[in-house]
N, C-alpha and C positions, 0 to 999 in steps of 0.2 A: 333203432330201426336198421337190417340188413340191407344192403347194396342194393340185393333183388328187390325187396321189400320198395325201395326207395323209387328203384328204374320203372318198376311198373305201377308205382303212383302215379308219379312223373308223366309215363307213357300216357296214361287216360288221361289225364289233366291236357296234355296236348294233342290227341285224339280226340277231345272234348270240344277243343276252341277248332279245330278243321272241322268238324262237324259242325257247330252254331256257324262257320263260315258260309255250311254247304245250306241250311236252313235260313240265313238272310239273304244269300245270292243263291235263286234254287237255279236260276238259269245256267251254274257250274252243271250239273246232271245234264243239260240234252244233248252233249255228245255220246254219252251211255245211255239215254234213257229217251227222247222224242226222235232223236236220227233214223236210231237201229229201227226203231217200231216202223218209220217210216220206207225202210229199206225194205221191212216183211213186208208192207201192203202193196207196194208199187214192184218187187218181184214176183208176190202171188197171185198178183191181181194181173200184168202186165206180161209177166215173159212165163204165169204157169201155165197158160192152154197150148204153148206153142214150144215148150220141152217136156221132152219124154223121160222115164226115169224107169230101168228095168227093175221092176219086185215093187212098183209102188207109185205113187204119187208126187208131183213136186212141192207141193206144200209138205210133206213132210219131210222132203229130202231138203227143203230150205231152211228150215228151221235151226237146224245143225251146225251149218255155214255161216249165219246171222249171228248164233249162239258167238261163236268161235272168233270172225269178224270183229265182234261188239270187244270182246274180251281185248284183243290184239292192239285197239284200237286208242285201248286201255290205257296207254301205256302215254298218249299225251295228258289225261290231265294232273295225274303227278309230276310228271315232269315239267309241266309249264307253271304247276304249283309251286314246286322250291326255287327253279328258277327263279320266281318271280319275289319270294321271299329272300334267299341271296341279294338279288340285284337292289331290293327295299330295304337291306338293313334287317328287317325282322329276327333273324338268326342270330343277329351281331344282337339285339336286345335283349334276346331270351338267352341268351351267355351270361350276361349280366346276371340273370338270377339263380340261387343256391340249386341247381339241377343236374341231373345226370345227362353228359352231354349227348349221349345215343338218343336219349328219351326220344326226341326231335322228329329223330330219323324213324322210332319206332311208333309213335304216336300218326305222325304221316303218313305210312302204310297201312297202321290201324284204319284212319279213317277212310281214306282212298278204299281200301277192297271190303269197306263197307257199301261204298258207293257202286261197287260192283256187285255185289249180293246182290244189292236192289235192281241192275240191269238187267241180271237171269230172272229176276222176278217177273218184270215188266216185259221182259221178251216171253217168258213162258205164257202168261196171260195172252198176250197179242198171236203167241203160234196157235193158241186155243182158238182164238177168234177164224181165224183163216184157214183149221180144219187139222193140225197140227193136234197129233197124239202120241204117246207112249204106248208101246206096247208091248215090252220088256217087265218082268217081273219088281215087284217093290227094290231088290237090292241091287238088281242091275240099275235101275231109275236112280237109287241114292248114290251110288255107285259115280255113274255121269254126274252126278249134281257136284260130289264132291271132286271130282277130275276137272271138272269146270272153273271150283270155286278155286280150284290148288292153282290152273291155269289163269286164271285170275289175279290171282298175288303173287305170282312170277312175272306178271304182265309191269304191274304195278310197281314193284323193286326196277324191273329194266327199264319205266320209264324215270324213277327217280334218280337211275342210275344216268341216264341221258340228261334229266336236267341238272345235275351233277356238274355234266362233263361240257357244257356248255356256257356264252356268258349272256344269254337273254332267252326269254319267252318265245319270240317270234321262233328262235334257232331249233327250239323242241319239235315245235308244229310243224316246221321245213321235214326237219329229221323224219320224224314220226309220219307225215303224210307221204312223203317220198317212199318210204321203203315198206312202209306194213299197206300201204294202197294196194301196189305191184304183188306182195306177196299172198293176200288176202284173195286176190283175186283172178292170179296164176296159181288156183289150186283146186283142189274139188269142192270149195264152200258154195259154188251157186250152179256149175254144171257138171256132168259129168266129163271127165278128160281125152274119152277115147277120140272124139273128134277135133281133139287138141292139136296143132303142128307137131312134130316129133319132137324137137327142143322143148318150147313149151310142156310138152305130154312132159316127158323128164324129169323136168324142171318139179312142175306139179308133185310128181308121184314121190319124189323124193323131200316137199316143202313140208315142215313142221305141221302147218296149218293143216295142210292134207289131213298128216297122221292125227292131230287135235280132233278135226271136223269128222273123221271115220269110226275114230273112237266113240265119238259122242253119239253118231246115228246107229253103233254098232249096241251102244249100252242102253239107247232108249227106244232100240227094237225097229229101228227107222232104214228106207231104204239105201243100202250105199253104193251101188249102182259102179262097180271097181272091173278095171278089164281083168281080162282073163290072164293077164301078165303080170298081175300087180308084185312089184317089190316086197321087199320083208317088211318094210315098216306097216306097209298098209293092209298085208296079212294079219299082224299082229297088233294093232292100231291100239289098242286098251295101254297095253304092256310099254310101245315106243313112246305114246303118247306120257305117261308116268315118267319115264325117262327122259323127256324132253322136259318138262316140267320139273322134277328133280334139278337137274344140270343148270336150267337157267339160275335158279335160286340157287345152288349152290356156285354158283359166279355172283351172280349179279349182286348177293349180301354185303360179302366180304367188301366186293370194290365198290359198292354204295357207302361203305364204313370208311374203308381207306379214304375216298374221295372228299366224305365229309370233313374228316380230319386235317385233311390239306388244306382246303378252301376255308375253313373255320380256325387254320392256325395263327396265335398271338405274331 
């Protein structure tokens, strides 16, 4: 059997057992899957009669923000995942047996932004509920799905990448609530920015998430409600938003790989 042949046995085999992990403790999903939902209903329901949204609606311009948020947000439970299997020995065990030692690290991700799929699932259902539509043609629609899904397992690599770089669970959650809070929500995911202080405005127009959340309202026909000033990135939101997604993964792999080799060394 070839290398390849081997690494992606391997991978599923341990993509397999994070999964039967996810289906005995289903309660690992509600930060991807009963949160987010519950963010749509208490934004849509609560602050949508009372913001305006030019070219549209606030339930559709939420939906986007939520999308985007959930994904970001991503990035703790991988990371509090290997964390926690470091700190347990679990890694030190599965050494012990005849495997490829990436597998681990690829089997993990496997699962993880499966766990994500099912998030955009569960969130698109629930934007449906709350009046959330497409209205962009079938390949701009697939189009977002797959910018989402790619934003997603970039998500996913920099959280494994943090719990990497760390030496407990709790230190993920600090990490990841601390900084993707602030960022998620100094940006255009839940209003528009023009009534934003000037720093803040800034701040926003040039934030990832920004370009992530425009791109997505921009691909499923949704309103994006942008000043009249807007920067490059948010002119071109599809394009930066790829390029943002690119770059992380092309970081975050490599020293997810390096990282594991340290911390795994004899």
């Amino acid at each position: 059997m070839s290398a390849s042949t081997t690494l992606a046995a391997d991978t599923m085999v341990l993509a397999r057992r994070n999964l039967e992990h996810i289906r005995q403790i289903p309660e690992k999903l509600l930060d991807v899957t009963l949160q987010p939902v519950m963010f749509t209903l208490l934004f849509a329901y609560v602050f949508g009669g009372a913001i305006g949204v030019a070219g549209g609606n606030y339930h559709e311009y939420l939906v986007g923000g939520i999308l985007v948020q959930t994904l970001a947000f991503g990035v703790m439970g991988p990371g509090v995942s290997i964390a926690t299997d470091l700190a347990e020995g679990v890694v030190d065990r599965l050494r012990t047996l005849p495997m490829n030692r990436a597998a681990y690290l690829l089997g993990h991700a496997a699962a993880e932004w499966v766990g994500t799929i099912l998030a955009l699932i569960v969130l698109s259902i629930s934007g449906l509920v709350v009046g959330w539509r497409i209205h962009a043609g079938i390949l701009d629609a697939l189009a977002g799905y797959a910018l989402l899904a790619a934003f997603g397992l970039a998500m996913v690599w920099l959280g494994t990448l943090i719990g990497l770089s760390v030496r407990s669970a709790d230190a993920v959650q600090g990490i990841a609530f601390g900084v993707i809070f602030p960022i998620t929500f100094v940006s255009t995911a839940f209003v528009p920015i023009d009534g934003m202080p000037a720093v803040l405005k800034t701040f926003a127009e040039w934030n990832p998430v920004s370009t992530m959340v425009t791109a997505t309202r921009t691909l499923f026909g949704n309103p994006v409600s942008l000043p009249a000033d807007a920067p490059w990135p948010l002119q071109h939101p599809v394009l930066t938003g790829a390029l943002w997604t690119a770059g992380i993964l092309a970081v975050a792999v490599p020293l997810c790989l390096r990282k594991f080799r340290a911390r795994t060394a004899d």
